[in-house]
C-alpha positions in Angstrom: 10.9 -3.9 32.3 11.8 -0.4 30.8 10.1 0.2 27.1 10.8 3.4 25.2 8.1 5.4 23.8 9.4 7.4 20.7 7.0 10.1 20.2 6.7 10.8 16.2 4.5 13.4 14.4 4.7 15.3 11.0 6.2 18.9 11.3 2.8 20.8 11.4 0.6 18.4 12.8 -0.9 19.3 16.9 -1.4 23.0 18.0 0.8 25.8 16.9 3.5 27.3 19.0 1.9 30.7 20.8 -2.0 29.4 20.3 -3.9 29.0 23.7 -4.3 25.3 22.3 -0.2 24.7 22.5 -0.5 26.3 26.0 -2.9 23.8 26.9 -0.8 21.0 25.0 2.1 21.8 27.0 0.2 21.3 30.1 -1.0 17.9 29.2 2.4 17.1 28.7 3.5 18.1 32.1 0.0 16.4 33.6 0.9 13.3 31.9 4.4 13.3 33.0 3.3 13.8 36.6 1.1 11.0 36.4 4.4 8.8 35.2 6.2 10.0 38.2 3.3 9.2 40.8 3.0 5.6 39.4 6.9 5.0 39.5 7.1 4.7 35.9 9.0 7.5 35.2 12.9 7.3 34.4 13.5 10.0 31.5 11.5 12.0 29.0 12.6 15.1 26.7 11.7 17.0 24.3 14.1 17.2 21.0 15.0 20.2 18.9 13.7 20.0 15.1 15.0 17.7 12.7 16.8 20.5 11.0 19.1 20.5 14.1 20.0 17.0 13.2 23.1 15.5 12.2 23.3 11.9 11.2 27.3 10.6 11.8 28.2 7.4 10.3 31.8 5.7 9.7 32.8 4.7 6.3 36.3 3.1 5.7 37.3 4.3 9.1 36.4 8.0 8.5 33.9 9.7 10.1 31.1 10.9 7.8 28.7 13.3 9.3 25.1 14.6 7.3 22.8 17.4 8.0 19.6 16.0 8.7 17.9 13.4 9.9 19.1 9.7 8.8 15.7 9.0 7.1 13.5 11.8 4.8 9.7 10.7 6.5 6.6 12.4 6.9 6.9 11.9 10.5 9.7 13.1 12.4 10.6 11.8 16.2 10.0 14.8 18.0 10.9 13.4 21.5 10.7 10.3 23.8 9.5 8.9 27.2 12.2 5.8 29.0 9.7 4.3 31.4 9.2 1.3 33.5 6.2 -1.1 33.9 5.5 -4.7 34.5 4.2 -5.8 30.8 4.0 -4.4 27.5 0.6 -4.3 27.6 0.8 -1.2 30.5 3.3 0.3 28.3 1.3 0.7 25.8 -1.5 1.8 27.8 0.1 4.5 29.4 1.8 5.3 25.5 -1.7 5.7 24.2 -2.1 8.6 27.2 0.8 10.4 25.9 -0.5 13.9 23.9 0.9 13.4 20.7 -0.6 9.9 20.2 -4.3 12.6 18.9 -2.2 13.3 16.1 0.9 11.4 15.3 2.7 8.3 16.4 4.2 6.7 19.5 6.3 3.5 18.8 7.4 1.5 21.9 10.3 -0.7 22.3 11.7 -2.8 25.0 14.7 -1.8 26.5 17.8 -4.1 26.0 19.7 -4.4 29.6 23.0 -5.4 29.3 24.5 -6.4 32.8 
């Protein structure tokens, strides 16, 4: 079964860019993605630019509407994801609770809809 793990945190939560502590983030990032891809778990996982690169489109009497921003003005802001695949969601939220950012924000993990 494939769950995604949204990764959410507020803006200035977790080590600051060009601290030896964000260095040492970043690794545990790429340690814990490594550890995906040795169990078989791994199918995708990025990184996404801040919300103020956002733009939220919607369609309103068949025009396209399109809004700087995010869709939804929250403390916490998804700041990236993990698409992986284990047998049960009690594994995916095991291996959720390993991801870095779950010290100091949020992870939320959904099943994956497959439609054949």
């Amino acid at each position: 079964m494939q769950y995604m793990c949204l990764i959410y945190s507020a803006a200035n939560a977790g080590p600051a860019p060009g601290t030896p502590e964000f260095s040492d983030y970043l690794k545990a990032y790429g340690e814990y993605t490594a550890m995906l891809q040795k169990k078989g778990a791994f199918i995708a996982g990025d990184a996404l630019q801040p919300v103020t690169t956002a733009t939220t489109v919607s369609r309103e009497n068949g025009r396209t509407e399109t809004t700087d921003g995010p869709f939804a003005e929250t403390k916490e802001q998804l700041g990236g994801y993990y698409l992986i695949d284990c047998d049960s969601l009690d594994t995916a939220i095991e291996l959720a609770a390993q991801i870095p950012t779950a010290e100091h924000g949020k992870i939320e993990v959904r099943p994956v809809m497959i439609f054949d």
